[in-house]
PAZAPA-4460 file (N, C-alpha, C; in steps of 0.05 Angstrom, whole numbers, plus 32768, in hexadecimal, padded with zeros to 4 digits):
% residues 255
    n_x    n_y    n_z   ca_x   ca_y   ca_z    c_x    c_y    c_z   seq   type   mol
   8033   842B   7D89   802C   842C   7D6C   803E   8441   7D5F     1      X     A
   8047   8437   7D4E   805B   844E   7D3D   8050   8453   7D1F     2      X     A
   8054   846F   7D1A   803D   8475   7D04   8058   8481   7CEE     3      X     A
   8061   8478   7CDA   8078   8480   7CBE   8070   8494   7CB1     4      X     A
   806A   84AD   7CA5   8062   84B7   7C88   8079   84B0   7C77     5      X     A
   806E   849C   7C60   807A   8492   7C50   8073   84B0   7C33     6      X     A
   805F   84BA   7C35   8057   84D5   7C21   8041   84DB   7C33     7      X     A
   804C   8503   7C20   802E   850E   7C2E   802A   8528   7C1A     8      X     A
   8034   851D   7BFD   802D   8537   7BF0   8014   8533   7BE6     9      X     A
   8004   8546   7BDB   7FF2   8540   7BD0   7FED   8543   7BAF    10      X     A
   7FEB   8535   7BA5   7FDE   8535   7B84   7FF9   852D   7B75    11      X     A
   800F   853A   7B7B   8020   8537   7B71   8033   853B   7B8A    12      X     A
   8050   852D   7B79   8065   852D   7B96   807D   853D   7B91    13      X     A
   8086   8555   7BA1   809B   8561   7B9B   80BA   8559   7BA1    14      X     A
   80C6   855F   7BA5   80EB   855A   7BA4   80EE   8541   7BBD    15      X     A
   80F2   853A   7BBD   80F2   8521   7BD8   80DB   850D   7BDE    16      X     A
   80C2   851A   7BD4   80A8   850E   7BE1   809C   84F8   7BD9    17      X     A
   808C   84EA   7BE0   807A   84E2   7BD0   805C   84EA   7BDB    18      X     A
   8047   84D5   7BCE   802E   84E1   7BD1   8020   84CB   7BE3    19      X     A
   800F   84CB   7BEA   8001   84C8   7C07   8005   84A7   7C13    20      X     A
   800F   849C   7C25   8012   8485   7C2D   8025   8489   7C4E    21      X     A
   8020   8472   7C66   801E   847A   7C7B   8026   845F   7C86    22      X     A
   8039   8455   7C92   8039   8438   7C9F   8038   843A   7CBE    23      X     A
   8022   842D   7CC5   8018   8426   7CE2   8029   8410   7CE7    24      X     A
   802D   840C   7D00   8049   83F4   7D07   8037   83F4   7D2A    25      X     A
   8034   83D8   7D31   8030   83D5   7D52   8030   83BD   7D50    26      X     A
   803C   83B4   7D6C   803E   8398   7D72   803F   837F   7D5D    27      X     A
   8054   8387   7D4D   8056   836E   7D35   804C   8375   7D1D    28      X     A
   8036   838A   7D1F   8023   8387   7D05   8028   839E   7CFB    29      X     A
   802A   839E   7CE0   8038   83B9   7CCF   801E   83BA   7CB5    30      X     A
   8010   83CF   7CB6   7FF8   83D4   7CA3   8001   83F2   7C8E    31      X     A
   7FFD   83F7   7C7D   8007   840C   7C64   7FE8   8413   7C60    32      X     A
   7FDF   8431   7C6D   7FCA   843C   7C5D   7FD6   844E   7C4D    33      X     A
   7FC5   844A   7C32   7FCD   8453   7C1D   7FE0   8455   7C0B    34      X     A
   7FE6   8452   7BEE   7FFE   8445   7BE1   8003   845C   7BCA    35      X     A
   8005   8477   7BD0   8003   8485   7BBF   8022   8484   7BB0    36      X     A
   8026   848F   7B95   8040   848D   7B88   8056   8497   7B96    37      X     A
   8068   848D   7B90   8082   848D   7BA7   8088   847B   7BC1    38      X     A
   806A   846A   7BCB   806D   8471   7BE3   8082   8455   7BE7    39      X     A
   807A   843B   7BD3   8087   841D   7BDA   80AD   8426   7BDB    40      X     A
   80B5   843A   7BCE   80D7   8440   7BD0   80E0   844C   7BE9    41      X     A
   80C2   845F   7BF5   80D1   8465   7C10   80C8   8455   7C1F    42      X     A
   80AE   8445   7C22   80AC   8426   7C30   80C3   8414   7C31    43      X     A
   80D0   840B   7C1D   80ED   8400   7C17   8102   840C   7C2F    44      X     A
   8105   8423   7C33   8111   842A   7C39   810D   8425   7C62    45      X     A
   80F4   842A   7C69   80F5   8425   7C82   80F6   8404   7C92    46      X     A
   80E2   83FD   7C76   80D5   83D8   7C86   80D6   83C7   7C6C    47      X     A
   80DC   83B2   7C66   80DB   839C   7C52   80BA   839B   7C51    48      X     A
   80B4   83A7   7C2D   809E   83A1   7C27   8086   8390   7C2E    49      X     A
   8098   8376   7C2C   8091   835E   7C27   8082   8355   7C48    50      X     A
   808C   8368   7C59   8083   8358   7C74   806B   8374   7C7D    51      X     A
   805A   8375   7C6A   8046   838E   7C6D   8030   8373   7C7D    52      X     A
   801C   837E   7C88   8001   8368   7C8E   7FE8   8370   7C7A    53      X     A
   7FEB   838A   7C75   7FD0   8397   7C62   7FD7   83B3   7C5A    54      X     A
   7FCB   83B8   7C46   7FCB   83D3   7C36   7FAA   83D9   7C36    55      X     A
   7FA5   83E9   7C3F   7F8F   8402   7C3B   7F90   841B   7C29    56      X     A
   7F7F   8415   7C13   7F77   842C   7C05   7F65   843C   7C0A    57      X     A
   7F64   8459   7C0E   7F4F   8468   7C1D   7F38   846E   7BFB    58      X     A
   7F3B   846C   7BE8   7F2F   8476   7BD7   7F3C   847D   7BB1    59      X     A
   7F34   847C   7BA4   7F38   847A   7B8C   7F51   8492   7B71    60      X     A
   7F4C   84AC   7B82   7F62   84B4   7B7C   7F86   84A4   7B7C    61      X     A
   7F96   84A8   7B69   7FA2   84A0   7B62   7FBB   84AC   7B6C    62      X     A
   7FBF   84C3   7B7D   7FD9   84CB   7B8F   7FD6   84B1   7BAE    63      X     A
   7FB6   84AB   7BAE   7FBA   8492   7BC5   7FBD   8474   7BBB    64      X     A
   7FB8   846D   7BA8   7FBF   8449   7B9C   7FE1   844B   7B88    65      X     A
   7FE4   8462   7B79   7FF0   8463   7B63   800B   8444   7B61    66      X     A
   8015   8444   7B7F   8024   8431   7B85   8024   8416   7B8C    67      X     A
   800B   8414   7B8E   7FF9   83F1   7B8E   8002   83E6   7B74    68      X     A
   800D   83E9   7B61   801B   83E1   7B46   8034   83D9   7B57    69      X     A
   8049   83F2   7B60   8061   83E6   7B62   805F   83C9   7B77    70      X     A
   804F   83D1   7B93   8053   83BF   7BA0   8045   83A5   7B94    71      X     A
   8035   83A1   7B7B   8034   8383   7B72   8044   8378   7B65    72      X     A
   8056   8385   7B59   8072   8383   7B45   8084   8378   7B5D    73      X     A
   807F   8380   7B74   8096   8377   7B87   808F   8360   7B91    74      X     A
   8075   835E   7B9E   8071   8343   7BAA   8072   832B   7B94    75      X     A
   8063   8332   7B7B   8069   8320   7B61   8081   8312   7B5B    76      X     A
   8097   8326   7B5F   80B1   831D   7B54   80C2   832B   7B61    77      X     A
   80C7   8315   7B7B   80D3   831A   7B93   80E7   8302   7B91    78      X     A
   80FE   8306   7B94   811A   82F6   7B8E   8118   82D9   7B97    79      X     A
   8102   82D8   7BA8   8102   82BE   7BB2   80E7   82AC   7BA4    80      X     A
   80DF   82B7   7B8C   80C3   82B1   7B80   80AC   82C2   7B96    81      X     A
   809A   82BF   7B7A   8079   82CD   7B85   8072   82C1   7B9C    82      X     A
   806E   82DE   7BAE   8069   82DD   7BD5   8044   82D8   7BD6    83      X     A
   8040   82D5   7BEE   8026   82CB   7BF8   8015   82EC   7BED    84      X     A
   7FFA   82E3   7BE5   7FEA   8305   7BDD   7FF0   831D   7BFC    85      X     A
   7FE9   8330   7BF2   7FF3   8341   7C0C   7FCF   8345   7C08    86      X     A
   7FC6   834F   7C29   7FA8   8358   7C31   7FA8   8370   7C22    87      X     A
   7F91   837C   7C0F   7F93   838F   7C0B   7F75   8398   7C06    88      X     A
   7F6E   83B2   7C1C   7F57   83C7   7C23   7F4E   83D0   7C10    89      X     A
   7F3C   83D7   7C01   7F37   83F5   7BEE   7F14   83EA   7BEC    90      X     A
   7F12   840C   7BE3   7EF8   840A   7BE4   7EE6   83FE   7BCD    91      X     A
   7ED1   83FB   7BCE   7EBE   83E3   7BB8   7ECA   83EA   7B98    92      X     A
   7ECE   83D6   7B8A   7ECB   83DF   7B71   7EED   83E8   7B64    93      X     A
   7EF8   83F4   7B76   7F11   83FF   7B6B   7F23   83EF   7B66    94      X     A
   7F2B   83D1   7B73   7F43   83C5   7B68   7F45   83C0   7B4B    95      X     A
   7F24   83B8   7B41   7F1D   83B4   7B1E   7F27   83CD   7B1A    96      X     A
   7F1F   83E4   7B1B   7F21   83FC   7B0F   7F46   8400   7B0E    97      X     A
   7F56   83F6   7B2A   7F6F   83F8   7B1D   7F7C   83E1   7B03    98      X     A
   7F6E   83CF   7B0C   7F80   83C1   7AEF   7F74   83C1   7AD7    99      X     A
   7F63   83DC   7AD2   7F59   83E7   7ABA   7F74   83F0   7AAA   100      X     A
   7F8D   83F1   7ABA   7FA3   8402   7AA4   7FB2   83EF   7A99   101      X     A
   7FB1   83D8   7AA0   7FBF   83B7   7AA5   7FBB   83A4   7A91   102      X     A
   7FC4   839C   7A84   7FC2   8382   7A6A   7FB3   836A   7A7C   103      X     A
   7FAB   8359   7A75   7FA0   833D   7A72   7FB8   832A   7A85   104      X     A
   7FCC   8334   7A82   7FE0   831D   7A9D   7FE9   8339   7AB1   105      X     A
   7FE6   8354   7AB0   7FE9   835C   7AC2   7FD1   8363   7ACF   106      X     A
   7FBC   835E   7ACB   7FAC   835F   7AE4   7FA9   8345   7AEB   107      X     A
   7FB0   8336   7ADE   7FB8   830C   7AEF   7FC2   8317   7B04   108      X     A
   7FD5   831E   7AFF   7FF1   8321   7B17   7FE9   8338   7B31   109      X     A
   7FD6   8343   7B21   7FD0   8363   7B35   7FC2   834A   7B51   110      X     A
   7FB2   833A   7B3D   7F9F   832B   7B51   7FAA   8314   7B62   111      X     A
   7FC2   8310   7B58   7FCE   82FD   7B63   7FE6   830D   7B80   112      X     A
   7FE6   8320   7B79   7FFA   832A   7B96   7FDF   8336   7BA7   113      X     A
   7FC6   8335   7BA6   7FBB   8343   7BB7   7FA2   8334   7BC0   114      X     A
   7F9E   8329   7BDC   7F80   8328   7BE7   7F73   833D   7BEF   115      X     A
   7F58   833F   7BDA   7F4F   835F   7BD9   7F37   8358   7BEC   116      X     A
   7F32   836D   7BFA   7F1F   8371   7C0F   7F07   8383   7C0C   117      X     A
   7EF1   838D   7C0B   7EE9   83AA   7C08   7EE4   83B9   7C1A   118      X     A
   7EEE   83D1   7C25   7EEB   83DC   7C3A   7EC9   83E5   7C43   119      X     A
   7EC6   83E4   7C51   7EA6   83E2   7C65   7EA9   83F9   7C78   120      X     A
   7E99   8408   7C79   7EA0   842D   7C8E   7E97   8412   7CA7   121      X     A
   7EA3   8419   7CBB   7EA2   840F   7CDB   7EA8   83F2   7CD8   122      X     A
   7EAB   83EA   7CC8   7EB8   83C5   7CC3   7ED5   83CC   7CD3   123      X     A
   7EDD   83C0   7CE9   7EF0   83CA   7CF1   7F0E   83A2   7CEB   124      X     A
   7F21   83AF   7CE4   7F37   8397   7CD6   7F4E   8394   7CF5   125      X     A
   7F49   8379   7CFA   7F61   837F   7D14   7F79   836B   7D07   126      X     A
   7F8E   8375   7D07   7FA8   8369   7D0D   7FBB   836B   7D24   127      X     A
   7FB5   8355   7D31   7FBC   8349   7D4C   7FB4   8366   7D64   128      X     A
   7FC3   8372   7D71   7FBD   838F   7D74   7FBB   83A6   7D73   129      X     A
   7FB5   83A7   7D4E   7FAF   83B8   7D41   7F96   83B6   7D3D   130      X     A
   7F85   83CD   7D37   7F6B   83C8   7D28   7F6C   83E6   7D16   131      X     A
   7F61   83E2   7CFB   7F63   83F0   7CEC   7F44   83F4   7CE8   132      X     A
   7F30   840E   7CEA   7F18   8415   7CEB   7F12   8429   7CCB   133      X     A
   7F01   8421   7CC0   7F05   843C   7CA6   7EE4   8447   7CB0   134      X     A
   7EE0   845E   7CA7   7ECA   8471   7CAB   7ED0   8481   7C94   135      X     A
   7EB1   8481   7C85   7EAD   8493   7C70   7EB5   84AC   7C7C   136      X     A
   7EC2   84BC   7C60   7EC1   84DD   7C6A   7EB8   84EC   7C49   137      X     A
   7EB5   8504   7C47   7EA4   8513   7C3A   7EC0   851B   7C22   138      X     A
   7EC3   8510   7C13   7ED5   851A   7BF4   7ED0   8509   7BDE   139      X     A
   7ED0   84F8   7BD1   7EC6   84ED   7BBC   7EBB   84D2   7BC5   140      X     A
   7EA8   84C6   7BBD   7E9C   84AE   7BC6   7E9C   849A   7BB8   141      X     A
   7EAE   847E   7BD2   7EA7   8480   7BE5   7EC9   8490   7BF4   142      X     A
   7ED0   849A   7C01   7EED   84A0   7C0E   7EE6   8495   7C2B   143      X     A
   7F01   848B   7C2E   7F02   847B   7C56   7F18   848F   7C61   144      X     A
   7F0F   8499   7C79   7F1F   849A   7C89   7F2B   8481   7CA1   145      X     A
   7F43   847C   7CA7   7F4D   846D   7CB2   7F53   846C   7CCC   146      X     A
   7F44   8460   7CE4   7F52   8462   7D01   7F5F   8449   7D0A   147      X     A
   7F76   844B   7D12   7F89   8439   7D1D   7F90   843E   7D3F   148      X     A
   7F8E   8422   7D4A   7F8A   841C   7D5C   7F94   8408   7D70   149      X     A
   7FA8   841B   7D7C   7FB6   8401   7D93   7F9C   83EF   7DA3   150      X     A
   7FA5   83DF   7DB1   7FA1   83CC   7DC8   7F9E   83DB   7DDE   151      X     A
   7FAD   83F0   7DE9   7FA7   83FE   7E04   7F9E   841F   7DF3   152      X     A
   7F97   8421   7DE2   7F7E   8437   7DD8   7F91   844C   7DCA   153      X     A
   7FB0   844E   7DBD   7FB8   845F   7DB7   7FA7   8463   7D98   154      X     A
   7FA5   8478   7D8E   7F87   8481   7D76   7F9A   848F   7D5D   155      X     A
   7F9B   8486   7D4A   7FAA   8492   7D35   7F96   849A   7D1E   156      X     A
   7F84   84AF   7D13   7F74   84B7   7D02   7F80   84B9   7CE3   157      X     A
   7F7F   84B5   7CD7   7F88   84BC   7CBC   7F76   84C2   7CAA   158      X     A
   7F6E   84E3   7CA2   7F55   84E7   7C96   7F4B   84E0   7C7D   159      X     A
   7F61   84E1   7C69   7F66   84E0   7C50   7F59   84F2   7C44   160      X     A
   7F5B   84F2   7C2D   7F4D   8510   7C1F   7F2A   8517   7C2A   161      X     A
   7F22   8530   7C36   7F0B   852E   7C3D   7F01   854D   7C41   162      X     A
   7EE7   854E   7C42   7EE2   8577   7C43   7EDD   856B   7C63   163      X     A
   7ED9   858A   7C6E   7ED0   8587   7C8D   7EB9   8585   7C8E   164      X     A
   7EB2   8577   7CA9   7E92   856B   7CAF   7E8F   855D   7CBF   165      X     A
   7E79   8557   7CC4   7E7C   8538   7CD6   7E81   8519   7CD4   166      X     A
   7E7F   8517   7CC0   7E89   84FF   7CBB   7EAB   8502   7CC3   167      X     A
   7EC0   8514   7CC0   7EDA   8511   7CBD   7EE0   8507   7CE7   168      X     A
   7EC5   852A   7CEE   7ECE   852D   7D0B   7EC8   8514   7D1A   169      X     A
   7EB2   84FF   7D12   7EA7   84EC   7D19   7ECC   84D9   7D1F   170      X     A
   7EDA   84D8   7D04   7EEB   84C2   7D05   7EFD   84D5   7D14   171      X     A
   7F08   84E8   7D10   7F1E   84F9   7D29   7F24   84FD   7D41   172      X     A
   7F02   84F5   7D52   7F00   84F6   7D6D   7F11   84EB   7D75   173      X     A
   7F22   84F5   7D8F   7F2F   84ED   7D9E   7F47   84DB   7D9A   174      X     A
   7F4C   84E3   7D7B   7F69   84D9   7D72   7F7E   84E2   7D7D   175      X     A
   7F95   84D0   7D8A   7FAA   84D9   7D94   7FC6   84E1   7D89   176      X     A
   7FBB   84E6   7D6D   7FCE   84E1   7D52   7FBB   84E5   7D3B   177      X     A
   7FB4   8504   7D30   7FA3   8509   7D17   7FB3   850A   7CFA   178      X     A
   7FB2   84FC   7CED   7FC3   8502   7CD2   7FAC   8517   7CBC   179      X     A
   7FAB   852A   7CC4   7F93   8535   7CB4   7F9D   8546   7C95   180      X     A
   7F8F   8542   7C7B   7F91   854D   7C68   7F95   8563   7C6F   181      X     A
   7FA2   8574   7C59   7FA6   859C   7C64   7FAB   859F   7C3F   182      X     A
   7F9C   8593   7C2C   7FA2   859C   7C1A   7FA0   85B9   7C0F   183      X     A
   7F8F   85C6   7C0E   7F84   85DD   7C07   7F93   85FA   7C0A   184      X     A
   7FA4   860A   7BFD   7FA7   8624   7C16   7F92   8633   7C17   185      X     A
   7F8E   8648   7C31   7F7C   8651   7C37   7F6E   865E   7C26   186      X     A
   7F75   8669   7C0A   7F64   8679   7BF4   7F58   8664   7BE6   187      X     A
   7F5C   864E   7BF3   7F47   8636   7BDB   7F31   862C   7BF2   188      X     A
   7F36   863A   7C0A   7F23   8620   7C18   7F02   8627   7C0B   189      X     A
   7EF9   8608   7C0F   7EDC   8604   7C07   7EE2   8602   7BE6   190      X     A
   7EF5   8600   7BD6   7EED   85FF   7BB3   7EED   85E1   7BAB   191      X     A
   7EF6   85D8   7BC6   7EF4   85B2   7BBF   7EFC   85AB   7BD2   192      X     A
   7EEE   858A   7BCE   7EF1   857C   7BE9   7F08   8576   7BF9   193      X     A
   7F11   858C   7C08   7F2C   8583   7C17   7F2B   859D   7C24   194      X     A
   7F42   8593   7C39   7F43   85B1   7C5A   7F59   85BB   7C51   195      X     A
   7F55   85D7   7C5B   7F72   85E7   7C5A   7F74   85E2   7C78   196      X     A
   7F93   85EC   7C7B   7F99   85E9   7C9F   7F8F   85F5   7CAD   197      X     A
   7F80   860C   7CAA   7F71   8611   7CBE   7F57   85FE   7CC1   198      X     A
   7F53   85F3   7CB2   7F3C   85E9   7CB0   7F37   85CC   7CBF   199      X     A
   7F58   85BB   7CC2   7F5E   85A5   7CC3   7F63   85B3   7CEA   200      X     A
   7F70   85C7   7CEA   7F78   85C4   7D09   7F61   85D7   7D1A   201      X     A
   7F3E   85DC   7D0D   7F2C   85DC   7D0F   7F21   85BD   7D20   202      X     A
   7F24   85A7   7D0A   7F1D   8590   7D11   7F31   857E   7D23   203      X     A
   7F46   858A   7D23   7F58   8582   7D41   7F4F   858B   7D5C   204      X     A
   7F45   859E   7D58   7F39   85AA   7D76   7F1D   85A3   7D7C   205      X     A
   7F14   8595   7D66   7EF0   8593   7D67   7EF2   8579   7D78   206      X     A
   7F0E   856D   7D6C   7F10   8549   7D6D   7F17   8545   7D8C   207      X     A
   7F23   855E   7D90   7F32   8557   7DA8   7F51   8540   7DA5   208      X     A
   7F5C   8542   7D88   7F6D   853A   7D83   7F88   8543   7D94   209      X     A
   7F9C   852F   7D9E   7FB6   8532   7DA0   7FC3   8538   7D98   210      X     A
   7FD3   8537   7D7E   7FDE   8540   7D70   7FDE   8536   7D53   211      X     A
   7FD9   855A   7D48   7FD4   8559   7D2B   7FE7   855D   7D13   212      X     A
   7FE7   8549   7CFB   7FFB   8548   7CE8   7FEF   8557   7CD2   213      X     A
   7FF9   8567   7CC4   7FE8   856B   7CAA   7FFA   8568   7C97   214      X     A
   7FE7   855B   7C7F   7FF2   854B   7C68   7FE6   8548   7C55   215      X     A
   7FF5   853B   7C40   7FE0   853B   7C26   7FE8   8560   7C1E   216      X     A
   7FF9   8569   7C1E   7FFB   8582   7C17   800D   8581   7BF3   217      X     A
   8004   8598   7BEA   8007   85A2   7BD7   8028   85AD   7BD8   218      X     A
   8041   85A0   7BC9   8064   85A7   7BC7   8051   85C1   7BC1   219      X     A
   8046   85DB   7BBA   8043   85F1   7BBB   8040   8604   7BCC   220      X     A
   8031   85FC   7BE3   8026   8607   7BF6   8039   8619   7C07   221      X     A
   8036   8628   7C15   803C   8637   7C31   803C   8621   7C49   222      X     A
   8056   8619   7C4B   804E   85FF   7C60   804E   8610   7C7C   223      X     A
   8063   8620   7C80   8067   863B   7C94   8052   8647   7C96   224      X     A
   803A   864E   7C88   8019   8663   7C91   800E   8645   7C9A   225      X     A
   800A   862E   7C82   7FF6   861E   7C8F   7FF9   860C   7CAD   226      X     A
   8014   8610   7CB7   8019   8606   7CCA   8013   8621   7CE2   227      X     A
   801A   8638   7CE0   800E   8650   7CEF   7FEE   864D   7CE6   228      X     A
   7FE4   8645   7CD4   7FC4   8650   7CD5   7FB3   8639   7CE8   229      X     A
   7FBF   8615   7CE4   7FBF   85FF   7CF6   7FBA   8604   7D11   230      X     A
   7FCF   8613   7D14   7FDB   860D   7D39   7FC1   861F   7D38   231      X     A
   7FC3   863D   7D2E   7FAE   864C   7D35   7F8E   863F   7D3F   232      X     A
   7F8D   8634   7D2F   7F73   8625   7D3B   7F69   860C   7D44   233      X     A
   7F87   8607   7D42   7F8A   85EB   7D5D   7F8C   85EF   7D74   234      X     A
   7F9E   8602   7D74   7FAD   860B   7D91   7FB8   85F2   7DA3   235      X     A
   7FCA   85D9   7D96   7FCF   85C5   7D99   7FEC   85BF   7D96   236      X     A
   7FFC   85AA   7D8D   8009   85A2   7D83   800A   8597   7D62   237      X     A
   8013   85A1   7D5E   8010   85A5   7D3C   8028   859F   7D2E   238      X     A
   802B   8592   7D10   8043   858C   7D01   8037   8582   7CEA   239      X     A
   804D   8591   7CD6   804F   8583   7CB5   8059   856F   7CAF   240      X     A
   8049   855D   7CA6   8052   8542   7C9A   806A   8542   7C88   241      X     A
   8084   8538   7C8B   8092   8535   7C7E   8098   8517   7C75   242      X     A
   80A7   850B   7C5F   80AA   84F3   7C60   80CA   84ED   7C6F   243      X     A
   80BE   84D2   7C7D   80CB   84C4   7C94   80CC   84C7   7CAC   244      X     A
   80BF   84E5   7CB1   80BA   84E6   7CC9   80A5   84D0   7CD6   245      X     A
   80AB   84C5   7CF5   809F   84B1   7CFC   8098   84C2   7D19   246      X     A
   807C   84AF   7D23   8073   84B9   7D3B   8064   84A4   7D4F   247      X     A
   806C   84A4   7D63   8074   8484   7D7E   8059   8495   7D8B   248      X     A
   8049   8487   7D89   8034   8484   7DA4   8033   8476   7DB7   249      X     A
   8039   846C   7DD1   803A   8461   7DE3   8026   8453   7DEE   250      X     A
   8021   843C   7E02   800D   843B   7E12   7FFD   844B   7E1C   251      X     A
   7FE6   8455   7E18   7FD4   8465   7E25   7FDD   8483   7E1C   252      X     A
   7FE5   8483   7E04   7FEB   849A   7DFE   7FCD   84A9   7DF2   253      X     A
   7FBA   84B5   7DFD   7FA2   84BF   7DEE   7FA0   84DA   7DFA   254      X     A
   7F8E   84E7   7DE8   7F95   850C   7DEC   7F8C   8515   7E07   255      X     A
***
């Protein structure tokens, strides 16, 4: 299983970045959680859009869908005429709520590039030997966290925005690959729902996680403390999400 960060800033995207989106790739099947702005130009750039199997939205903020526009503009009016709808995840209620910004033929068209699904906490989605699992986590409701899932058990967590608790550690267990939020720096932890890095490589060690990514960060932050404050309480293998960095899990690769 090979895991892309296509973006990993948070709220907004600084010099290079974009904002939150992630392409899972195993055995044929190529799935995009999360479509935050920026992310379909550096998608472009690794894999042809067009051959995605599904998009997962973890939740209603707008640094994670913002780009569900571009990619209907593309499958819509794709050189070879309008492509088959692409699968697309999100949670109850929100696809209406995006084509609230949309005229009368652009939400036709919104509806026409997308078979919408509603995400279900433990409804688990398999593509061939992939399976994509969402589990509620604790930040605005409803928010999914995402586990992805080889055939011989390699575990890829993706928390999405969330405070710490059990619900997050529930989906983290024994991920062999944590993509965990680290929005916060440490003088904000607890003022809103989201982990600073100590907080995130708290829940790496609780999880018994493999190796932890943190992301969803703030172009402001101390990426140099929050990656020393991480390890500090991981005492693991630890790294900052950058975009394009990619990461190969193997057969039987688990922590």
């Amino acid at each position: 299983m090979r895991v892309t960060v296509l973006g990993s800033s948070a709220s907004y995207a600084g010099p290079g970045q974009a904002c939150s989106g992630y392409l899972v790739e195993h055995a044929g099947a190529r799935v995009l959680m999360d479509c935050g702005n920026g992310v379909v130009a550096n998608l472009a750039a690794v894999a042809d859009p067009t051959t995605l199997d599904a998009v997962f939205i973890t939740h209603e903020h707008p640094d994670h869908f913002l780009d569900i526009y571009a990619l209907a503009a593309l499958l819509r009016y794709a050189p070879q005429g309008p492509l088959a709808p692409l699968a697309l995840w999100l949670p109850p209620g929100l696809f209406e709520r995006i084509g609230y910004l949309l005229s009368e033929r652009g939400r036709t068209e919104l509806a026409e590039a997308f078979v919408v699904h509603e995400l279900t906490a433990e409804k688990t989605v398999r593509f061939g030997e992939l399976t994509i699992t969402p589990r509620l986590v604790d930040h605005i409701d409803p928010t999914f966290a995402l586990m992805a899932e080889s055939a011989s058990g390699a575990r890829v967590c993706y928390t999405s925005d969330t405070a710490p608790g059990p619900t997050v550690l529930e989906a983290a267990r024994g991920a062999s690959l944590l993509i965990a939020e680290a929005t916060l720096p440490q003088a904000y932890q607890d003022r809103a729902a989201h982990l600073t890095a100590a907080q995130a490589g708290d829940l790496a060690r609780e999880a018994q996680a493999g190796h932890l990514i943190l992301t969803h960060i703030w172009p402001t932050n101390d990426k140099v403390a929050m990656l020393r404050e991480a390890q500090a309480a991981f005492g693991g293998n630890v790294s900052i999400a950058a975009e394009f960095d990619t990461y190969d899990l193997e057969e039987g690769d688990t922590p």
